[in-house]
SELO-153007 format. One record per residue (C-alpha): residue in one letter; y, x negated, z. Coordinates in steps of 0.2 Angstrom, whole numbers, plus 5000, padded with zeros to 4 digits. Layout:
AYXZ ...
***
This chain:
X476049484882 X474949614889 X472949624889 X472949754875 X473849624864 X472949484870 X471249574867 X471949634849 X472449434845 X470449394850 X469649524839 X470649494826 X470549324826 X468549324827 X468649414811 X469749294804 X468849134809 X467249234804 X467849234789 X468349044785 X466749004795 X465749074785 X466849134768 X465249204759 X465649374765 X463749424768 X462749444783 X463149284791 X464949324791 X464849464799 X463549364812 X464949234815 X466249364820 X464949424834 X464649264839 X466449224839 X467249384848 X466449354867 X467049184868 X468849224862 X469049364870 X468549304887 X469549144886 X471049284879 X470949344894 X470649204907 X472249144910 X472749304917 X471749274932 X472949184940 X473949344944 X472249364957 X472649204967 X474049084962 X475749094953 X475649194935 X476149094920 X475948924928 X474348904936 X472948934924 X474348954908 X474548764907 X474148614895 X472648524909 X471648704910 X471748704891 X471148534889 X469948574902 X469248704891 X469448624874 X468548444882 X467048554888 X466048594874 X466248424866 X465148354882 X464348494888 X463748584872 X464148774880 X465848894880 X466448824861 X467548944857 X468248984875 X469748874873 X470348944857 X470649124867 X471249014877 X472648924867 X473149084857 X473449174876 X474649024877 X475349054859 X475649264861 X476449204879 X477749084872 X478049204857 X477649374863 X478649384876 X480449344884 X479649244898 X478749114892 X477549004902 X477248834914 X476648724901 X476548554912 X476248654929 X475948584942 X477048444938 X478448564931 X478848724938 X479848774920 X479248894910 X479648874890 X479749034877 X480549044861 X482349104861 X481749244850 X480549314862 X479849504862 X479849604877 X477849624882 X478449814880 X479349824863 X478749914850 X478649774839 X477149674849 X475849734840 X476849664825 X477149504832 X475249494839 X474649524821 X476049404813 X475349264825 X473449274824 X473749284806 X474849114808 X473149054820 X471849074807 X472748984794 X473148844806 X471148844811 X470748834793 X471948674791 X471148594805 X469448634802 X469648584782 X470548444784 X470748374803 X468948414809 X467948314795 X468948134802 X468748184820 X467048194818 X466848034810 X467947964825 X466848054837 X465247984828 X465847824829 X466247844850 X464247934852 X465148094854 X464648264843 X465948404841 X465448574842 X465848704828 
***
């Protein structure tokens, strides 16, 4: 995927989890997809810093910088939203293109895509982008309905506090 596509998963996606945030449809809503779109959209683009200074596609596009990211806020309070532009780069990378990425670099070299990948310059990737951050906020609404209400209580229980 391309940084257009990856900047329209992040909007996108801020106005989606804007709205099962905050539902109401008011105000607030609209606060929580401004709150939301600065975050996603940088970690959206993050991974694609590695093209600077190390090997695109394995060293900031694997499983330990996105557990880095998603750890952080639960003991450090700051960047919340960060690793869910994070992920979703991750997700339009495996999906959106023919490529795929290093999941387990640096202990594995190979990079894993969906045999039905789209080339990053089809006509059909804003299709697909759409198609997945559409699959990403029902996915987030799942977790944070049914998943996040018990791992808080586990957290609780451990002295920790998750961020929403």
């Amino acid at each position: 995927m391309n940084k257009r596509g990856h900047v329209l998963n992040a909007v996108l996606l801020s106005v989606g989890l804007g709205y099962v945030l905050e539902p109401a449809g008011t105000i607030e809503t609209a606060r929580t997809m401004v709150e939301l779109l600065l975050p996603v959209t940088l970690g959206a683009l993050f991974p694609d810093v590695d093209t600077a200074f190390g090997k695109h596609r394995k060293t900031l596009h694997n499983l330990l910088v996105l557990g880095i990211f998603a750890a952080w806020p639960i003991y450090t309070g700051n960047l919340n939203y960060v690793w869910i532009g994070i992920a979703t780069h991750y997700i339009l990378d495996v999906v959106g293109s023919t490529r795929g990425i290093a999941l387990f670099y640096p202990l594995s070299s190979n990079e894993y895509n969906l045999p039905f990948g789209i080339p990053v310059s089809s006509s059909k990737s804003d299709f697909v982008t759409i198609l997945v951050t559409v699959l990403e906020v029902g996915v987030f609404a799942g977790v944070l309905f049914y998943v996040y209400p018990e791992a808080t209580t586990v957290a609780a229980e451990m002295g920790l506090t998750m961020p929403l």
